[in-house]
C-alpha positions, 0 to 999 in steps of 0.5 A, spaced: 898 477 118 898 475 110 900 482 107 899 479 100 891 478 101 890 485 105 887 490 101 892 497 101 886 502 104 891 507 101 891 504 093 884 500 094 880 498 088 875 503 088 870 498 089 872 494 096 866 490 094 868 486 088 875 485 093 871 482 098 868 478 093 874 474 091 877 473 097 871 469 099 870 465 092 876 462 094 875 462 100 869 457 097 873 455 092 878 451 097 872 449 101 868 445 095 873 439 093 871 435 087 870 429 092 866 432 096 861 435 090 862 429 086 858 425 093 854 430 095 851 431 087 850 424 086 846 424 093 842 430 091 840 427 083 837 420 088 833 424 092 831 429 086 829 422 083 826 420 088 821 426 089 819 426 082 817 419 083 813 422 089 817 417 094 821 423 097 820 422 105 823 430 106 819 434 112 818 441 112 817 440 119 816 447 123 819 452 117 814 457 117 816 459 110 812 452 108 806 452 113 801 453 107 797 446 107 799 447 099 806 444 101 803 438 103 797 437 100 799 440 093 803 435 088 806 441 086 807 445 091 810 439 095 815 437 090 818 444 088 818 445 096 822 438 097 826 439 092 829 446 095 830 441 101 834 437 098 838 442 095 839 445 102 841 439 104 847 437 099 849 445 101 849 442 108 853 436 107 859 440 102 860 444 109 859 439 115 864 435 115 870 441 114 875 443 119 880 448 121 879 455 122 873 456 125 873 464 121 873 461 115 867 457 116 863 462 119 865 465 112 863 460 109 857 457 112 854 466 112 855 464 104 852 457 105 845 460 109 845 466 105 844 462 099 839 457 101 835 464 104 834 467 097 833 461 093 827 459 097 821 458 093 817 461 098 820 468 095 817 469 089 809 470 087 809 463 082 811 459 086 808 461 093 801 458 095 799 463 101 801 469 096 797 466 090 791 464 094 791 471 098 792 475 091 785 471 089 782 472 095 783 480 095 781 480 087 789 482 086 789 488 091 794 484 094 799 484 089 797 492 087 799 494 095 806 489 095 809 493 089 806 499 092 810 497 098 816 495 094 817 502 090 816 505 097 821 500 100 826 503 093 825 510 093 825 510 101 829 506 105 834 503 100 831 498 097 831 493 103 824 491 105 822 496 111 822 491 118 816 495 121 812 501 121 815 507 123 809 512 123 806 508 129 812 510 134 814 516 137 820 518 141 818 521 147 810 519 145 810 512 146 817 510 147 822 512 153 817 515 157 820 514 163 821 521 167 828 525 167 832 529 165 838 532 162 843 534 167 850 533 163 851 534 156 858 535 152 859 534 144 859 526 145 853 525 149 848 527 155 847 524 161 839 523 163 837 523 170 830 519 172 826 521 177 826 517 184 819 512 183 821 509 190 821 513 198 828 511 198 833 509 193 841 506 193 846 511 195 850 509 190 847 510 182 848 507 176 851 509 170 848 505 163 852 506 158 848 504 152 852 503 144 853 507 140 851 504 134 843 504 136 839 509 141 840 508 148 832 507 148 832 500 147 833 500 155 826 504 155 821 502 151 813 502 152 811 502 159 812 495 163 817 493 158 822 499 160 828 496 164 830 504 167 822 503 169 823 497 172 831 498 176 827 505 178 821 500 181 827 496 186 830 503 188 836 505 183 839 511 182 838 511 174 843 515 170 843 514 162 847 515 156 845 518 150 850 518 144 850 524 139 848 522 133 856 524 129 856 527 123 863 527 118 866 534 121 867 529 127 870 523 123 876 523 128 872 522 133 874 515 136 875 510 143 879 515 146 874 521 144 868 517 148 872 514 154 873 521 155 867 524 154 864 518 159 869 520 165 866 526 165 859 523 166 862 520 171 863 526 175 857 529 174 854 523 176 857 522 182 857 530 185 849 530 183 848 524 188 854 526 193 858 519 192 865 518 191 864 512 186 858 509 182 856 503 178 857 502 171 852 498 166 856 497 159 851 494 153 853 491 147 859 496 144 857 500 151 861 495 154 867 496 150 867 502 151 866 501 159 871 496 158 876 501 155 875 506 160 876 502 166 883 500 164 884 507 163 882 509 169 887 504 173 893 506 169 891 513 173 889 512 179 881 513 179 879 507 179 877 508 185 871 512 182 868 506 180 864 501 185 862 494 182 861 494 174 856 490 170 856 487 163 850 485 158 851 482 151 858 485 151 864 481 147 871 483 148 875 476 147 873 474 140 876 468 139 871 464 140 866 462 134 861 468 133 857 469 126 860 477 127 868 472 125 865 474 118 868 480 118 875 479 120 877 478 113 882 482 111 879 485 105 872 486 108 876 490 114 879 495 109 874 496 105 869 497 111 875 502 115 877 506 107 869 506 106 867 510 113 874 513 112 872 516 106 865 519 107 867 520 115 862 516 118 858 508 117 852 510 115 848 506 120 843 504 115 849 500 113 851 497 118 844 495 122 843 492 113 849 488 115 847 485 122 840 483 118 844 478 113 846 474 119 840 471 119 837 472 112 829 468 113 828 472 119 831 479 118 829 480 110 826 475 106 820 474 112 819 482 110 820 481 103 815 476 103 809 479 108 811 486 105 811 485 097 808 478 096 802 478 101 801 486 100 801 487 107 803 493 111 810 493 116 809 490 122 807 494 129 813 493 135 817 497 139 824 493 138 823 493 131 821 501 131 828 502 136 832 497 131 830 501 125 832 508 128 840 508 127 845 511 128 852 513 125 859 510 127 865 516 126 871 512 122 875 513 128 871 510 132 869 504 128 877 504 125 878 503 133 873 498 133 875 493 127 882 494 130 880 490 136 876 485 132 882 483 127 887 483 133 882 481 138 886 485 142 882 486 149 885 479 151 892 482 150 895 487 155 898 493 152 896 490 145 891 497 144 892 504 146 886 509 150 889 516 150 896 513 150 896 508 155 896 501 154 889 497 156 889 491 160 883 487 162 886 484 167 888 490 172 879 492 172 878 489 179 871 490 181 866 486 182 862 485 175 855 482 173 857 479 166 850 476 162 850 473 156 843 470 152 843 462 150 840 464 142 845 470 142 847 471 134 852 476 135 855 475 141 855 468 143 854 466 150 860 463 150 864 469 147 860 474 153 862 468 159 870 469 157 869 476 160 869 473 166 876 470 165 879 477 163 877 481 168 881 481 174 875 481 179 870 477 182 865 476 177 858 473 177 855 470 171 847 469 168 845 466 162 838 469 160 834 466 155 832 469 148 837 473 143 842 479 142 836 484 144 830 481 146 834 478 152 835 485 154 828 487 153 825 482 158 820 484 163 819 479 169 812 479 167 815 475 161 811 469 162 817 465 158 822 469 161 828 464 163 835 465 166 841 461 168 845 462 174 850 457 177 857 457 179 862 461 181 865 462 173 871 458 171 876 457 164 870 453 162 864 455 160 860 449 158 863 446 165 859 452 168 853 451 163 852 443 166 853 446 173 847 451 172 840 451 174 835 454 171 830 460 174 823 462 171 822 470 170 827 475 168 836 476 169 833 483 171 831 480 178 838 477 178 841 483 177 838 487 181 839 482 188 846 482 185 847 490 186 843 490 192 849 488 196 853 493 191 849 500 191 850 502 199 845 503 204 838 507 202 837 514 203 831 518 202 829 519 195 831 526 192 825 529 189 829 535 184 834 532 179 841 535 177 844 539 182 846 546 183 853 544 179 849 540 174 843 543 173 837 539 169 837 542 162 832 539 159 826 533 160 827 527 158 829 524 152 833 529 150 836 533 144 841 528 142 836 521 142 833 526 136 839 527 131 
């Protein structure tokens, strides 16, 4: 690593964003030669001359941003659009050409995008036509409830346009209703049993392990659109985790903390449903958590505890090119690592703000818009109301977390420690169902594929349609549901995506007919929860899910 670009998290300027700043200005700055401005801002003068002269053939194409007719029809509204178009396009060629470190040009190519997205003419009253037309429409009330939602936005949300309407979803009320109970609970996490919907049910249970950096209630939405409610319909043991919420006395909490805290879940689970060994489901962060437990528990001889395990969106070798390779910038590390150290924990606002510039038209600029300059209220969706309800990460937790992501150390045996002891992917033998999703900003599918090459059993790939969260809330009864199964995984994930044919419905169809063979025999379904042990403590969804 080059120390003399590191920022020194014991002697950091105090402010950490104006460090980050300049290490990506030179970034950029080494990326725009003078060749390459000089050509790409003579191409931009011919096609702004051509656009003022009317003969521009520059297309809007499918950008809802200018769908309004006035885009088109509008001699002024059709130039001002092209004009931003040809401006995105010298932006696109000053990068499209570079090579090198594919890091780097994720950094870059972030800047590039987050650039274009604020610039867009579409973002102010002036010179976007549907807003102008809806203002007059509606007398100007229009623009009186967009700034009444803009200072609402300011003093309570951040000043960051509010991405649904929260008052219209209710934990407990509307969301996560399948029926349970808490049956284990430590200062970490409560485990939720679900109640049987079967006669009979798979001997061997599934634990869920969810991310801690949202709730676990993504997997139990609305009715008909709840993964538990449909694993409950096919005859699984449904067991969840429901992380608490930390606060800063828990600052030093980290991945040691919680892989404990998850072998404790693991027992009770297991003693409620009178098996020797489980299954195991890890999401996203889940899965590293997962991960990190499994290799733990090998180095100790209790591996045997787990039965096959599953991975959904879940990226442990990140050597591949992902948007989230932003952040591995040394500057941006230490300042995120001395931040969450100073106050205890990331405040999970920040971070779920953080992932919303990754994709700036669709996850700021598109509220921006409909909020403040069309006036109208936040929009009604349960998976926005679940994106908005945030946790916080301890600085423990999210220190261990960036550590593995500067030194992609999940691919290097013995490159990290679990409670003093070396973890190493290639000694987790199970079976393993490992899922990744083709539109995935996150976590790319070819990042989630290399999992197959790290674990050290046979595993089983399927790529689903959709991105990071809506390929995970994707019922069968999705009409455009699509997924991809295909060969058995080799070092090549493009070679295996050639291979692959594509299946219409859900990936939790082919989850499930994979665990079928993994889960035992059935038996009758149990109509108590919790055991004698472990007794149900309280209905579903909990205490924790609440904090």
């Amino acid at each position: 690593m080059n120390n003399k670009h590191k920022l020194d998290v014991s002697q950091a300027d105090s402010d950490p964003t104006k460090a980050a700043a300049q290490n990506l200005a030179g970034l950029i700055s080494h990326y725009l030669n003078f060749t390459m401005l000089r050509q790409q801002g003579l191409q931009l003068a011919k096609e702004e001359f051509k656009i003022l002269k009317g003969e521009s053939e520059l297309q809007f194409g499918r950008d809802p941003r200018f769908s309004d007719e006035s885009w088109h029809n509008n001699k002024v509204f059709n130039r001002l659009g092209q004009s931003y178009l040809a401006f995105c396009q010298a932006v696109d060629g000053l990068l499209e050409n570079e090579t090198g470190n594919w890091l780097d040009q994720e950094r870059v190519k972030f800047t590039a995008e987050l650039v274009k997205a604020t610039l867009s003419p579409s973002n102010l009253i002036l010179s976007n036509p549907a807003a102008l037309k809806h203002a007059k429409n509606t007398r100007g009330k229009s623009l009186v409830r967009g700034l009444r939602n803009f200072f609402d936005d300011l003093k309570n949300n951040g000043g960051v346009p509010s991405s649904v309407d929260r008052s219209a979803y209710e934990v407990g009320g509307n969301l996560a209703l399948s029926k349970g109970a808490v049956i284990y609970r430590n200062e970490h996490l409560e485990v939720i049993q679900y109640q049987a919907q079967t006669p009979q049910v798979y001997r061997i249970p599934v634990l869920m392990m969810t991310p801690q950096i949202n709730r676990y209630y993504f997997l139990d939405l609305a009715p008909g659109r709840s993964m538990v409610e449909y694993m409950l319909s096919q005859g699984y043991q449904v067991f969840m985790v429901s992380w608490r919420n930390p606060t800063a006395k828990d600052s030093a909490w980290n991945l040691g903390n919680y892989c404990h805290a998850l072998s404790g879940a693991i027992d009770a689970v297991a003693q409620i449903c009178g098996v020797k060994k489980i299954n195991t489901f890890g999401f996203c962060a889940g899965g590293i958590t997962m991960s990190a437990l499994l290799s733990y528990m090998q180095s100790k001889n209790k591996a045997h505890k787990i039965n096959a395990i599953s991975y959904a969106v879940t990226l442990l070798d990140f050597s591949k090119p992902a948007m989230i390779g932003i952040f591995r910038a040394d500057t941006l590390l230490s300042a995120a690592k001395m931040l969450s150290r100073k106050k205890g924990v990331l405040d999970g606002k920040v971070l779920s703000n953080m992932f919303s510039l990754l994709r700036p038209n669709d996850l700021v600029f598109n509220y921006w818009v409909n909020n403040y300059l069309m006036g109208n209220p936040p929009p009604n969706f349960d998976i926005l109301a679940w994106n908005a309800d945030s946790t916080d990460l301890p600085a423990g937790l999210h220190d261990d977390f960036l550590s593995i992501l500067e030194s992609n150390a999940l691919v290097r045996g013995g490159a990290f420690s679990v409670l003093d002891t070396p973890l190493d992917m290639a000694t987790v033998t199970q079976d393993a169902f490992v899922l990744g999703a083709v539109n995935d900003h996150l976590t790319p599918w070819t990042g989630c594929y290399q999992t197959t090459q790290l674990l050290g059993g046979n595993c089983e790939f399927v790529l689903s349609s959709a991105g990071h969260i809506a390929a995970l809330v994707n019922p069968p009864s999705n009409p455009k549901s699509q997924y991809w199964t295909g060969p058995t995984p080799g070092p090549d994930a493009d070679a295996w995506r050639a291979a692959a044919h594509p299946n219409t419905g859900s990936w939790w169809e082919a989850w499930a007919q994979w665990a079928s063979s993994r889960s035992g025999d059935k038996r009758r379904a149990k109509t108590s929860l919790g055991s004698k042990k472990y007794p149900a403590l309280e209905a579903a969804p909990g205490k924790y899910v609440f904090e």
